[in-house]
N, C-alpha and C positions, 0 to 999 in steps of 0.2 A: 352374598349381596353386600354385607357390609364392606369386604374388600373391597369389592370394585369400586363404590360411593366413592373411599378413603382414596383409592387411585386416582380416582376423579377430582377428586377437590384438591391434593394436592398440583395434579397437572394445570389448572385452572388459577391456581397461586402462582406459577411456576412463569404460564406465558404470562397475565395481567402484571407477576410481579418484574419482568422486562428480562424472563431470564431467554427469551429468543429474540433476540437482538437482530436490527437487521445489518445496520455498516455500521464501520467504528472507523473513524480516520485511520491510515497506518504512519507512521514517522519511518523515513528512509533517511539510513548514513551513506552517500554515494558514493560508491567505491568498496564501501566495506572498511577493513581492515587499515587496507592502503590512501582512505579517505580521496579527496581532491587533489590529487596526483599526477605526475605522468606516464611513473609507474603502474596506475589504476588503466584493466582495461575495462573499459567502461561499456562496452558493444557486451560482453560476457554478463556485465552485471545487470543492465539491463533486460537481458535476458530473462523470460518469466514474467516478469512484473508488471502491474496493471496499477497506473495510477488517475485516483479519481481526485474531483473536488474534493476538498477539506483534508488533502493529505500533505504531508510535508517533504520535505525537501533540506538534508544537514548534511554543510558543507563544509568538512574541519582540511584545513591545509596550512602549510607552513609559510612565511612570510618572504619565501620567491613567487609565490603566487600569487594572482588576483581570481576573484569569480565576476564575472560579466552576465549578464542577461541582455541576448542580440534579438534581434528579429534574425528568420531565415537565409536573409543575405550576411549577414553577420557573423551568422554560424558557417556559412559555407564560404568565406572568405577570409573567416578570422580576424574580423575586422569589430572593434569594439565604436568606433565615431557615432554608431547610433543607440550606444546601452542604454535599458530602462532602469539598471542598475548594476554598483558597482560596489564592490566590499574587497576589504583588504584585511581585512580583522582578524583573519585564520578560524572563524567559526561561524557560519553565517546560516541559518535558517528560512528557507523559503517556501510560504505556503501556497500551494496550488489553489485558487480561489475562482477558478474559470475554468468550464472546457475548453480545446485549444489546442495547438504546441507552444511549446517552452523551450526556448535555445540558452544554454549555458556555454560558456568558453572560459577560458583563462585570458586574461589579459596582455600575457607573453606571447606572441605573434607565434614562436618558435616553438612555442608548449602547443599550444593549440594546433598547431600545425602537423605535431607528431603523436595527436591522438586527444589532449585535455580539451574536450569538448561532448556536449550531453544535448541530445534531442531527448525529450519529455512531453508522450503527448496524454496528453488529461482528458476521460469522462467524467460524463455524469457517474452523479455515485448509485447502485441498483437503488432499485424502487423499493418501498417499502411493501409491496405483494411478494417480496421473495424471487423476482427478475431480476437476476443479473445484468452487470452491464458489458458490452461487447470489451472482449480483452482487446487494450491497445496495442499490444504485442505478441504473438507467438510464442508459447514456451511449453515448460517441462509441467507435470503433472504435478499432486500433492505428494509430501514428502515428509514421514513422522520423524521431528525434530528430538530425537532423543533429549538433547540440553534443556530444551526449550519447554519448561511451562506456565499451564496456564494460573488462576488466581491461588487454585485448591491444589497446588504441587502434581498434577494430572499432565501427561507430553501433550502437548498441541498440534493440529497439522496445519504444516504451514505449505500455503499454495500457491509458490513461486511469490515469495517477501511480501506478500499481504496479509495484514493482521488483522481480517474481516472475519465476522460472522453473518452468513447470509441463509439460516433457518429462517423462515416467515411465519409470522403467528399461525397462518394456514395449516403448515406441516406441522408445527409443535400440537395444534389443534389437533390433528388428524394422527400424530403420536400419540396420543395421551388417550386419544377415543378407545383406538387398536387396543393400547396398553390396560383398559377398563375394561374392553372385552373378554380379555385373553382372562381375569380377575375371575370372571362370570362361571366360566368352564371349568 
């Protein structure tokens, strides 16, 4: 009896003390490796990826580039005459702050034309009940990142470049219950 209590009280510290989180913004470098690129294929890297409000967007490139942010036609024409913005600074940070699409180009008609160019379409971020929100993209499953961890040097899995945790105090509740029972026995 005493066990189970002690399980219980710590699972109860565990969610009030915020350890089931529900979203956490993720920070995306686009492209990866190859950054803001023309070398960057950017259809691949998007790939997976679900991006919500309050996530970011970092764009490192070299100083033959520009980064544009088009409307639709902008994007599909490579035309920048109506950017909402323009950076030339070789490190430019952009935060997703709306649901939406997002068009990104390079400013070299000829870059963009041969690929430097980023559709980014944005949800809402899930709900705080532990509902996901619909993926904007189709992709690959979870994938344990050997390299990769979390705060306590523990691997994390990471689910197509998102660094969300989406346990809902529900389920941590309904862990913690199970886990008080199993005490009992």
């Amino acid at each position: 009896m005493a066990q189970s209590c002690l399980a219980l009280a710590v699972c109860v510290l565990l969610v009030h003390g915020g350890a089931a989180r529900v979203a956490e913004a993720a920070s995306y470098n686009v492209g990866n490796s190859a950054g803001w690129d023309i070398s960057a294929d950017f259809p691949s890297w998007l790939d997976g990826k679900s991006f919500f409000v309050g996530d970011t967007l970092v764009f490192q490139y070299s100083k033959y580039h520009t980064l544009s942010e088009v409307d639709e036609a902008g994007y599909r024409n490579c035309s920048t005459a109506s950017a909402v913005l323009s950076s030339s600074d070789g490190n430019t940070t952009v935060a997703l702050t709306a649901p939406g699409d997002r068009y990104f180009v390079c400013g070299n008609e000829l870059h963009c034309l041969g690929g430097m160019r980023l559709h980014v379409p944005v949800s809402e971020p899930a709900s705080p009940g532990g509902a996901g929100a619909t993926p904007a993209s189709p992709g690959g499953g979870g994938a344990l990142s050997p390299g990769a961890a979390g705060d306590a040097g523990v691997p994390t899995l990471d689910l197509g470049g998102s660094h969300r945790v989406t346990v809902g105090p529900a389920v941590a509740t309904w862990l913690c219950i199970i886990a008080a029972a199993l005490f009992v026995w």
